[in-house]
C-alpha positions in Angstrom: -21.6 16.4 -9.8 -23.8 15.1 -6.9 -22.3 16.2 -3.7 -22.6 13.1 -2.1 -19.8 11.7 -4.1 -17.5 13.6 -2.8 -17.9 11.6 0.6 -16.0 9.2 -1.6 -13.4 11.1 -2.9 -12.7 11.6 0.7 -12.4 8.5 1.8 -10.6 6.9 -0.6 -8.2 10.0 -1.3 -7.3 10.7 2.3 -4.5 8.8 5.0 -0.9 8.5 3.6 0.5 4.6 4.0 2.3 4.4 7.5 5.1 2.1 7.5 5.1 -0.4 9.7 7.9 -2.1 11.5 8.4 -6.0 11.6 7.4 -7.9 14.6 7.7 -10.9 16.3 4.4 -12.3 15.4 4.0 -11.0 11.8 0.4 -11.3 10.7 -1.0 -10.0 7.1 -4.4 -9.9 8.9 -2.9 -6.6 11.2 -0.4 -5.3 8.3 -0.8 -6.3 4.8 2.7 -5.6 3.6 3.5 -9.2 6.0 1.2 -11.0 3.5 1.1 -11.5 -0.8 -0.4 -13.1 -4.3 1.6 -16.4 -4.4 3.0 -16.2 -7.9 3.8 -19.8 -7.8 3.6 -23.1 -6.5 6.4 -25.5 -4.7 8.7 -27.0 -7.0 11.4 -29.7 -6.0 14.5 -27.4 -6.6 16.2 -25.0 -4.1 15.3 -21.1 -5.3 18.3 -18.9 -5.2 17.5 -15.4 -4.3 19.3 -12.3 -4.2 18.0 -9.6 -2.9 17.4 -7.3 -6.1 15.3 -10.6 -7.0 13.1 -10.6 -3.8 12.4 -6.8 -4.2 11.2 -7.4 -7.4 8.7 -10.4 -6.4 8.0 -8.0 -3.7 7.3 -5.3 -5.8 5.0 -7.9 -8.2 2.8 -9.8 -5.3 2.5 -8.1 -1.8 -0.2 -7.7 -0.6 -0.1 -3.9 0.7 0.8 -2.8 -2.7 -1.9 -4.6 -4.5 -4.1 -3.2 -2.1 -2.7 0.7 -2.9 -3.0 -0.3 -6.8 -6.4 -1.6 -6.6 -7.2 1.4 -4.5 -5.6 3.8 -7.5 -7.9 2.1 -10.0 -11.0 2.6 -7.6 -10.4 6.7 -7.6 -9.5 6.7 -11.8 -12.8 5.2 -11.9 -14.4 7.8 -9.5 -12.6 10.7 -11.4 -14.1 9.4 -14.7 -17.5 9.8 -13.1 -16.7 12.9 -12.4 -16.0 13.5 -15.6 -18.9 12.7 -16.8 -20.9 15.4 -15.3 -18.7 18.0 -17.7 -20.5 16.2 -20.6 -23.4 16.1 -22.4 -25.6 12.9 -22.0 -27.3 11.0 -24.6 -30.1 8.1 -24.3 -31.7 6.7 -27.1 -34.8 4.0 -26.5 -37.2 2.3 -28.6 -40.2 0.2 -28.0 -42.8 -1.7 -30.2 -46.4 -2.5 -28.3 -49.8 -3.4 -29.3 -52.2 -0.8 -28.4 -56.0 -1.6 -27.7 -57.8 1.4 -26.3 -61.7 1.9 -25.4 -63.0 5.6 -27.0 -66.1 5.3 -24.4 -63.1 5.0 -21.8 -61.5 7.9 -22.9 -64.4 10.4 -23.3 -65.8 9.4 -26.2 -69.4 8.6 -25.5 -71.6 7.2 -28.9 -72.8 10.4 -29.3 -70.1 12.2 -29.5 -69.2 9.9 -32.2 -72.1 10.0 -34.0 -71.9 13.6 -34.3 -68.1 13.5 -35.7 -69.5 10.4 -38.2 -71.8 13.4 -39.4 -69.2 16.2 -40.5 -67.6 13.2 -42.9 -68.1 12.3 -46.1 -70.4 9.6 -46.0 -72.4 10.8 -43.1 -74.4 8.9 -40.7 -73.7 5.5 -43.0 -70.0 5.6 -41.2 -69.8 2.6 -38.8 -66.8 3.9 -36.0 -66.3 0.9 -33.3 -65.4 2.2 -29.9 -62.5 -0.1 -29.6 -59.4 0.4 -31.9 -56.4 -1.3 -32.3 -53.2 -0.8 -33.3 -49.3 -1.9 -33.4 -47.4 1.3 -32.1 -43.3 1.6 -32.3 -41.6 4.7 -30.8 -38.1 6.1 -30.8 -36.8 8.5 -28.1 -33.6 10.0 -27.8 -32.6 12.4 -25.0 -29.8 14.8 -24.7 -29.1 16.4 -21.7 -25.9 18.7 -20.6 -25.2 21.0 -17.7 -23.3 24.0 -18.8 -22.6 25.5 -15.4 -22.9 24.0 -12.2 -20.6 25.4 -9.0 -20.4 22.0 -7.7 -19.3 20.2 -10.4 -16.6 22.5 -11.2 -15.3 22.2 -7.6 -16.1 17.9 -7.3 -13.9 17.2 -10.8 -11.0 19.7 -9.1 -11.7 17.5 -6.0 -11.9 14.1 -8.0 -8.3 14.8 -9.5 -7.0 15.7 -6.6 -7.7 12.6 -5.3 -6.3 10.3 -8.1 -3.1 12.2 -7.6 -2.8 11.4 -3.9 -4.0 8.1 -4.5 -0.7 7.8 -7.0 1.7 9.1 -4.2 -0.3 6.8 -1.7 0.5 4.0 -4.1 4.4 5.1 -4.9 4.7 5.2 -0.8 3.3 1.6 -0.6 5.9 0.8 -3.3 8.7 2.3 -1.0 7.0 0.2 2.4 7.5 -2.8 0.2 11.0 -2.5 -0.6 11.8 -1.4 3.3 9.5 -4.3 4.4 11.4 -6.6 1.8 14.8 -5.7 1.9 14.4 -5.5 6.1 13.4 -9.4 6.1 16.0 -10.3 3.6 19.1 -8.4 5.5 17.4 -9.5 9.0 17.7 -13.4 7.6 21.5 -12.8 6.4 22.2 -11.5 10.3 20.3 -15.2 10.9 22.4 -17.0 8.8 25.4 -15.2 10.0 24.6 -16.7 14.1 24.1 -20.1 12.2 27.6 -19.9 11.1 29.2 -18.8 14.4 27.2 -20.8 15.9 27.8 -24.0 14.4 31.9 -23.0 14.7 31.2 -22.3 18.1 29.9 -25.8 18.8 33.0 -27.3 16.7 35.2 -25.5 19.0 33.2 -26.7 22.2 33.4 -30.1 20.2 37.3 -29.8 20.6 37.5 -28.4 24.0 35.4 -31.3 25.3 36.6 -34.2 23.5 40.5 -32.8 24.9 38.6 -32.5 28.5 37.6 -36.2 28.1 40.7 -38.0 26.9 42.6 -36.0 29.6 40.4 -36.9 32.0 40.4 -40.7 31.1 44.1 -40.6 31.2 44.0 -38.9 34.7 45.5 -35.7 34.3 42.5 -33.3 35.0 39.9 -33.7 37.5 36.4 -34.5 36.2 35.2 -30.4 36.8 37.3 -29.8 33.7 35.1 -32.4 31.5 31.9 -31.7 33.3 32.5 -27.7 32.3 33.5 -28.3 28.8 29.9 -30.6 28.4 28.4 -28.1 29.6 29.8 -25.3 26.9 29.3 -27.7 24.1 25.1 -28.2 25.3 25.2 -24.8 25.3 26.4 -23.5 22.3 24.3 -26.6 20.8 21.3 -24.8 22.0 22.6 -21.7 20.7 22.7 -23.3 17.2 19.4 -24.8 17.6 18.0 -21.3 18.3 19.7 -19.6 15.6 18.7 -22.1 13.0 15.0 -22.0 13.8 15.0 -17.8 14.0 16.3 -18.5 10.6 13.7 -20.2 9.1 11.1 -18.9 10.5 12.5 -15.7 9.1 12.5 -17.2 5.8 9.5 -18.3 6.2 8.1 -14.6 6.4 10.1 -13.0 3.4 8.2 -15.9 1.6 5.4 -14.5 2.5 6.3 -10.6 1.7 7.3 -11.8 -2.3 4.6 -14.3 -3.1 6.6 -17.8 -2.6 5.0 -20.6 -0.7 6.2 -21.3 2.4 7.2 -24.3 1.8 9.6 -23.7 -0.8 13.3 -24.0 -0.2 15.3 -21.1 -0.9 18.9 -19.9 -0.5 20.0 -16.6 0.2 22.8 -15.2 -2.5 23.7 -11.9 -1.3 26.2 -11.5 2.0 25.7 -9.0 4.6 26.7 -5.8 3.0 29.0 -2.8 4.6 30.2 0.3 3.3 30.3 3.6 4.9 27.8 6.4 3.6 28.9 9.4 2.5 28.3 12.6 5.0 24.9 14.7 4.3 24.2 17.2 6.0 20.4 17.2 7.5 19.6 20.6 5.2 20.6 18.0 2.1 18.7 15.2 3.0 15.7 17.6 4.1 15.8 19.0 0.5 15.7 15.8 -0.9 12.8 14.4 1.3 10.7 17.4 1.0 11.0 17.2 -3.5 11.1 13.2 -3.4 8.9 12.2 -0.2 5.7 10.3 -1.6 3.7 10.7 1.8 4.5 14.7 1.5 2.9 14.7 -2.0 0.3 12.9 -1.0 -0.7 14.6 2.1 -0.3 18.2 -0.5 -3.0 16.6 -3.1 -5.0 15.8 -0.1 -5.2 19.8 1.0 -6.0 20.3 -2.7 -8.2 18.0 -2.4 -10.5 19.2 1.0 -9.9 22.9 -0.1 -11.7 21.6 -3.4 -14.3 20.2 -1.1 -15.0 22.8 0.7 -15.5 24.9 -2.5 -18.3 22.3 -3.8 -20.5 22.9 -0.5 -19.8 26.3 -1.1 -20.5 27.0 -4.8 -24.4 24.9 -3.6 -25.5 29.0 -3.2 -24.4 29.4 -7.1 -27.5 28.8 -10.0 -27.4 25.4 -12.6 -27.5 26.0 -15.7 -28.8 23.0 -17.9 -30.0 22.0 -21.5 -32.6 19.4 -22.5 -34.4 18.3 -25.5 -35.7 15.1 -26.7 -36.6 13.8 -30.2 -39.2 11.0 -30.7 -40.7 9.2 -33.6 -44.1 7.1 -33.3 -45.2 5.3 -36.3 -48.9 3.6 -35.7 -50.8 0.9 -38.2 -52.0 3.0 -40.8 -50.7 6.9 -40.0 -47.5 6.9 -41.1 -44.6 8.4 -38.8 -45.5 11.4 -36.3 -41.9 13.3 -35.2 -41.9 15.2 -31.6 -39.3 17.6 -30.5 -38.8 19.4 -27.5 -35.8 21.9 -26.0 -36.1 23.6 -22.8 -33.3 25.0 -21.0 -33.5 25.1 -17.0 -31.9 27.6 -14.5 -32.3 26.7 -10.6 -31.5 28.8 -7.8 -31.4 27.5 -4.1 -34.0 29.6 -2.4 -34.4 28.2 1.0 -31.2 25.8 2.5 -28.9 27.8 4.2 -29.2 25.8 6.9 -27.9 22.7 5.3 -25.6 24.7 3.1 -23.8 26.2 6.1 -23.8 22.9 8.3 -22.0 21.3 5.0 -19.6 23.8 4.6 -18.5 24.1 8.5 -17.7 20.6 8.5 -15.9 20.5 5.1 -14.3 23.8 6.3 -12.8 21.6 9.8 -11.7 18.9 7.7 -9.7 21.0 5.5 -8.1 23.0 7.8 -7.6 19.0 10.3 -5.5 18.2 6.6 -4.0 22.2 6.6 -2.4 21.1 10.3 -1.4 17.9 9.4 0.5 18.9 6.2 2.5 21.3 8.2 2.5 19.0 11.3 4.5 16.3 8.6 6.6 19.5 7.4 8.2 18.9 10.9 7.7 15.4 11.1 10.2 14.9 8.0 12.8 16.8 9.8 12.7 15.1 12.9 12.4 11.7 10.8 15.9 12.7 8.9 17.7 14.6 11.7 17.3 10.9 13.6 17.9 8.8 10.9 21.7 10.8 10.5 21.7 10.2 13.7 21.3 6.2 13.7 23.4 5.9 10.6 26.4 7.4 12.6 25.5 6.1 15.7 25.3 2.4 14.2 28.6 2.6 12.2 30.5 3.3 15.1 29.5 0.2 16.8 29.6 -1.9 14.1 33.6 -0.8 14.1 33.6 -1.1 18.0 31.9 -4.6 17.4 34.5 -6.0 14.9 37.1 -4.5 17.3 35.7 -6.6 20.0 36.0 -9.6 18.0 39.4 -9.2 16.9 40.0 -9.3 21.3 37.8 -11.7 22.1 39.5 -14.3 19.3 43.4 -13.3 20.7 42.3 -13.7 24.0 40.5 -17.2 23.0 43.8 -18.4 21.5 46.3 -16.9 24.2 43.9 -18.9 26.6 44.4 -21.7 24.3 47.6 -21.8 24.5 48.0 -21.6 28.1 45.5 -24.3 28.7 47.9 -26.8 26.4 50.8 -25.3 28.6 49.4 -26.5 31.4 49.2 -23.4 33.2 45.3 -22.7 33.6 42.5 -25.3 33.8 39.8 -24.9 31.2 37.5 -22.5 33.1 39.4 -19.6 31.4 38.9 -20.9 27.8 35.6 -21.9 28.2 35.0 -17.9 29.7 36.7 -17.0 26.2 34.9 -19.2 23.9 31.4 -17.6 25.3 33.1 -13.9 25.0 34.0 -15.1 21.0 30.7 -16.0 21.0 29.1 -12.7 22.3 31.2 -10.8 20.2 29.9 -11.8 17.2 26.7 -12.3 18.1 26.9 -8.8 18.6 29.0 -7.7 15.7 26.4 -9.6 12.8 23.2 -7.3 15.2 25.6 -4.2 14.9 26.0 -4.8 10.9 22.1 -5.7 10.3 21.3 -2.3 12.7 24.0 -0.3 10.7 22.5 -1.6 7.4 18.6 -0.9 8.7 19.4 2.6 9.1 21.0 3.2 5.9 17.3 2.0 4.7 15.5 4.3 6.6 17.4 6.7 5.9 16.8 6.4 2.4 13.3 6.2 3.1 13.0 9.3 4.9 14.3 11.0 1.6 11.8 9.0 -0.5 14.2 7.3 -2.3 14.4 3.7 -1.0 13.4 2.2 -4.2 15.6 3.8 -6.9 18.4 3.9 -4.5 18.7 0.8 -1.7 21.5 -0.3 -2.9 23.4 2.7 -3.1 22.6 3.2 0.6 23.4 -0.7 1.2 27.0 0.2 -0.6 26.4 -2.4 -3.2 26.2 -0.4 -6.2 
């Protein structure tokens, strides 16, 4: 195998798939797993879409995945070349040509053929021309085979290798896509959720100010008291206003993630989900990550892989050991069919490159052991990853219960006020204070549910088993 492919093997065998976090301005041109194949055009009706469905579009059009397939495909190919180089090789060609050739040009002066006309029967009355013709058609075949050769040995271990990581690479992007997917999809159920308190919120203010007003017509409360309730109702109007375009902008992008066109209308199925997760300790989740983690079996076949390498440059000092022959057949006008055969064997030895040989093997030597430290630098990596992600799990869940607690306060305390404002005993400075605590509470209760829920996720990730399992982290199955 020529060493030079294994330059390729390298780079397209080598650098697990990060995952990459959402942001604000989401961009397939700076992460592909933001982008996708759209499947299919616009159509009139509204698309209903749970989120098992947009996993699976995800799973079927993004664009980081495609990329990680098409990447899988590249290093099969490579490892079929490789292959190659174990086998024998056969050509076969043929030709037909018309062949005019000039004796005198070729050495054969008159003389000379005057003195061959001579020795045959006829003597001296032979008329030879110096220029003959003829219609010439040849057959060659070729077989050629290299029974030993160091590096090829070492290039196919190396080309294997490197479809295997490429598969882990590509099982990694799958789990990216379904963190990427799912993450969108729960982050624009916490969307709709602030729609809908919004939108109560304003009906509330609604209340509050059209009370204010009539009041205030009829003289029993000073204008303040209809100036502040305006003011509450233009502000949770903006709220609503806010929450409804995070919305579909975040629609917009999960679109994007599962190959649907932007501009189709779609409607979200699934509710936020909650359950609590069952206690793991971090030496069980560890256990898992380290059997089930794709970027850890990636970043294994990769050692494998440089080690193998490393071994090519090195086996450059061993001999080749080849076999050749050809067969051919020429048939001319008028001398019937002429066979050739040939076999030679060849056995080469590098005599002087030590040079090169050595200055190849240091640096395939540093990037082995650069993959060596970053296998065991991961080993630690996926222990810290875990240990945190317990962490956030149980973290999360406790404020999601202090969140819901806070709602359940904030609403008693919004209808005591309530009351006390019909009594006549406060103005409505105090309920309008209440209505923006309701407000805050469950703003923050939906972001304590969609953090809780994102944790569960990357918990599951960090085990390596967010695809077969999301929804038992989610609590939905």
């Amino acid at each position: 195998m020529p060493i030079y492919a294994l330059g390729v093997f390298i780079a397209l065998g080598c650098g697990p798939i990060a995952a990459r976090a959402q942001s604000g301005n989401a961009s397939s041109a700076t992460n592909p797993y933001w982008g996708s194949v759209t499947a299919q055009p616009v159509t009139g009706d509204t698309l209903k879409l749970s989120l098992d469905d947009a996993v699976k579009r995800g799973l079927q059009n993004n664009l980081g995945l495609r990329e990680a397939q098409d990447n899988q495909k590249v290093l099969h190919g490579e490892r079929n070349q490789a292959l190659q180089e174990f086998l024998p090789t056969i050509t076969a060609s043929g030709d037909m040509k018309y062949a005019e050739n000039d004796l005198v040009a070729l050495g054969f002066s008159p003389g000379v053929v005057k003195q061959f006309a001579a020795g045959l029967p006829g003597g001296s009355n032979l008329k030879f021309s110096t220029i003959t013709r003829d219609n010439v058609t040849e057959g060659v075949a070729h077989f050629d085979w290299t029974l030993f050769s160091g590096p090829v040995i070492a290039g196919w271990r190396a080309a294997g290798a490197a479809e295997r990581s490429s598969y882990f690479a590509m099982m990694s992007a799958r789990g990216e896509v379904v963190q990427q997917v799912a993450t969108i999809y729960l982050r624009s159920i916490a969307d709709q959720g602030e729609v809908d308190n919004a939108k109560a919120q304003v009906a509330e203010a609604q209340l509050l100010f059209d009370h204010a007003h009539e009041e205030h017509v009829a003289g029993t409360v000073a204008n303040l008291d209809e100036l502040r309730a305006r003011v509450e109702l233009q502000t949770q109007q903006q709220a609503q206003i806010s929450a409804e375009n995070q919305l579909a902008k975040d629609l917009i992008q999960l679109k994007r993630e599962i190959g649907i066109e932007p501009g189709q209308t779609i409607e979200l199925t699934d509710q936020a989900p909650y359950s609590e997760l069952a206690g793991q300790t971090p030496e069980e989740v560890m256990a898992i990550a380290y059997e089930d983690r794709q970027d850890y079996q990636n970043l294994k076949n990769q050692a494998v892989e440089f080690k193998a390498v490393h071994n090519a440059y090195r086996a450059q000092r061993l001999p080749t050991l080849s076999f050749n022959s050809y067969y051919a057949e020429t048939a001319a006008d008028h001398a019937g069919t002429r066979g050739n055969f040939m076999a030679f064997g060849t056995l080469k030895f590098p005599i002087f490159r030590e040079a090169g040989l050595r200055g190849n093997e240091d640096a395939s030597l540093a990037q082995m052991q650069a993959v060596n430290n970053q296998f065991a630098d991961l080993h630690g990596h996926i222990d810290q990853q875990v240990r945190s992600a317990l962490l956030d799990v149980s973290a999360n869940k406790k404020l999601v219960d202090v969140a819901r607690s806070n709602v359940d306060l904030a609403t008693q305390a919004l209808s005591d006020e309530t009351d006390r404002v019909k009594a006549g005993v406060d103005d409505n400075l105090p309920l309008v204070e209440a209505q923006a605590s309701l407000a805050a509470a469950q703003t923050n209760l939906v972001e304590s549910l969609y953090q809780y829920n994102l944790s569960k996720l990357a918990l599951a990730r960090s085990c390596g088993v967010l695809e077969q399992q999301y929804r038992v982290y989610l609590g939905e199955k």
